[in-house]
C-alpha positions in Angstrom: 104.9 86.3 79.5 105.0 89.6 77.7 103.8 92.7 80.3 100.8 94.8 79.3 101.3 98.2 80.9 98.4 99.8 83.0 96.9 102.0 80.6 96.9 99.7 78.0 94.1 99.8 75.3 92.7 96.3 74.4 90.9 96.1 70.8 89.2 92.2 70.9 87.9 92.1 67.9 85.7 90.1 65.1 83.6 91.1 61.6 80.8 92.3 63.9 81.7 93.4 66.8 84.7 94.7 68.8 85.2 94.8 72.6 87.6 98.0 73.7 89.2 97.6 77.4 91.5 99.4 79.3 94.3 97.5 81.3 93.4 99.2 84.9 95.7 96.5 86.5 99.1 96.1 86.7 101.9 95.7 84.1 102.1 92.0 85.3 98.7 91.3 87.2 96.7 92.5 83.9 92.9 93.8 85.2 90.6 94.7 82.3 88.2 96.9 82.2 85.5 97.6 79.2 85.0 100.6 78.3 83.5 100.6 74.9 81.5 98.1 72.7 81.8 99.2 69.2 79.2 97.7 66.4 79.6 98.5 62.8 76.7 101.1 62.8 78.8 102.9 66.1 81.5 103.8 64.1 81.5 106.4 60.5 81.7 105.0 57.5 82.7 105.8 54.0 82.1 102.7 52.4 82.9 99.2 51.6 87.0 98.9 52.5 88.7 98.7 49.0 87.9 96.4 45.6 85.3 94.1 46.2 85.9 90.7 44.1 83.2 89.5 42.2 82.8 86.3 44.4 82.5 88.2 48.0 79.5 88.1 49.5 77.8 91.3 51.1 79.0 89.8 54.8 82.5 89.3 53.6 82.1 93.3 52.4 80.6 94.2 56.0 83.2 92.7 57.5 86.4 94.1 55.6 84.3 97.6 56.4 83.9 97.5 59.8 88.2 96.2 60.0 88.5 99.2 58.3 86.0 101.4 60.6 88.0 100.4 63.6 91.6 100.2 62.4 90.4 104.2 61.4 89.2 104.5 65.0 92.1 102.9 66.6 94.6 105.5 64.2 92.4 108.6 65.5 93.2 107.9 68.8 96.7 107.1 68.2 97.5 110.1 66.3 95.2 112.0 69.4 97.7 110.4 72.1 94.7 108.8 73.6 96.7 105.6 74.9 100.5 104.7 74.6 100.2 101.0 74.1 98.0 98.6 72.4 97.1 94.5 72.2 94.9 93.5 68.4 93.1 90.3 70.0 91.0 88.9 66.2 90.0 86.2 64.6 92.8 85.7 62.4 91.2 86.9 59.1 89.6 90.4 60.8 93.1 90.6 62.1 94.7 90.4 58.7 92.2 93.3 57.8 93.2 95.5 60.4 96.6 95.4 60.0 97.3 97.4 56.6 95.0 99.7 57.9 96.9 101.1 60.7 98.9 104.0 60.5 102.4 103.7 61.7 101.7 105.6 64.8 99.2 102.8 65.8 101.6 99.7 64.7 104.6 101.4 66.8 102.2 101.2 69.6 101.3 97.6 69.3 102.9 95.3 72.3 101.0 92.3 71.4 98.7 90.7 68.6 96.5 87.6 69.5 94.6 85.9 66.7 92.0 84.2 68.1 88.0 85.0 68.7 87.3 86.6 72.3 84.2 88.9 71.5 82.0 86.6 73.2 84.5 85.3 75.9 84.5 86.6 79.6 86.7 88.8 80.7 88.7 86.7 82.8 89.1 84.2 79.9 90.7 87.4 77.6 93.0 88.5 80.5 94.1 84.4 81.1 94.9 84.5 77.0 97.2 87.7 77.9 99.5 86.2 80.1 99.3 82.7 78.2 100.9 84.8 75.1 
């Protein structure tokens, strides 16, 4: 069982939606709290992320947008000191989007990675999946 210190952000993440909590528990008694529920029309955008292949559809496009959106979001912060520590909970292919997104500030701050879909799970299930890892 890895430790999530209290402070802890916790990005749980899909193509649509993301889920942002803070861990107000304890290092090894992990209590989440949401703070946040970010949609892509929550968050600035510039445009789809990157080359878009000829056989991508326009939901494939919105979804490598939005991975973008928030991995931008998650690197303001980071770069702002707004949390020390962070856990990527996705879907493995949002995931995979996310990742060479982040700036190094936000990767260094990374303590755990879980790619599986929680965006519609409850709380408790997330936290169980926290200590499982």
């Amino acid at each position: 069982m890895r430790k999530i210190p209290t402070g802890t952000w916790v990005m749980v993440a899909d193509g649509a939606e993301a889920r942002l909590f803070h861990n107000v528990g304890s290092s090894t008694r992990v209590s989440l709290r949401q703070v946040k529920l970010l949609q892509p029309e929550d968050l600035p955008d510039d445009g789809p992320a990157g080359h878009r292949p000829p056989e991508s559809d326009d939901q494939a496009t919105d979804e490598a947008t939005f991975a973008k959106q928030l991995a931008r979001r998650l690197n303001a912060a980071a770069l702002k000191n707004e949390y020390e520590y962070l856990v990527l909970m996705a879907d493995p292919q949002t995931l995979g989007q996310i990742r060479p997104q982040l700036h190094k500030q936000t990767a260094r701050r990374i303590v755990m990675e879980v790619a599986k879909t929680f965006t519609n799970s409850p709380v408790e299930d997330i936290q169980d999946a926290l200590l499982e890892e």
